[in-house]
N, C-alpha and C positions, 0 to 999 in steps of 0.2 A: 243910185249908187249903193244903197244899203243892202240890196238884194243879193249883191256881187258879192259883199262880205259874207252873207248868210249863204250864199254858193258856195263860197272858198272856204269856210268851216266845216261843212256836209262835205264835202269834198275830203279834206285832213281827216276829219273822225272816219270817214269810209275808210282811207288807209290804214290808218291807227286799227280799226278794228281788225280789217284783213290780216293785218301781221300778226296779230293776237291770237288770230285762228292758226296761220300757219305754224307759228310756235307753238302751240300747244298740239297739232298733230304732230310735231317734228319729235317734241318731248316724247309723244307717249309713241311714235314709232321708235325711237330708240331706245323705248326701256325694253325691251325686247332681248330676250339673251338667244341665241342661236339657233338651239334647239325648239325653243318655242317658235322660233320660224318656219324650221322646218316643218314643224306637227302641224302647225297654220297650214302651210300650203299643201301638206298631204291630202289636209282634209278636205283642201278645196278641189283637188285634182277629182279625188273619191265622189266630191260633193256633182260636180260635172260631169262626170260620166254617167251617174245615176239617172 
């Protein structure tokens, strides 16, 4: 029965971590002001066709 516990702990801290990742890409995709967008994808466009 103890193993189950030590399963279902790995388990919560697996989520617990994933959300921690998602929030912190979500923060730093939103600090992002517009034009810095734009100049991003320009250069990715420029970067692909090379």
């Amino acid at each position: 029965m103890r193993w189950w516990k030590m399963l279902g702990l790995a388990g919560i801290m697996g989520v617990a971590a994933t959300g921690v990742v998602i929030a912190r890409a979500e923060r730093r995709r939103r600090a992002y002001t517009p034009e810095e967008i734009k100049t991003r994808l320009r250069e990715r466009v420029e970067g692909a066709s090379s």
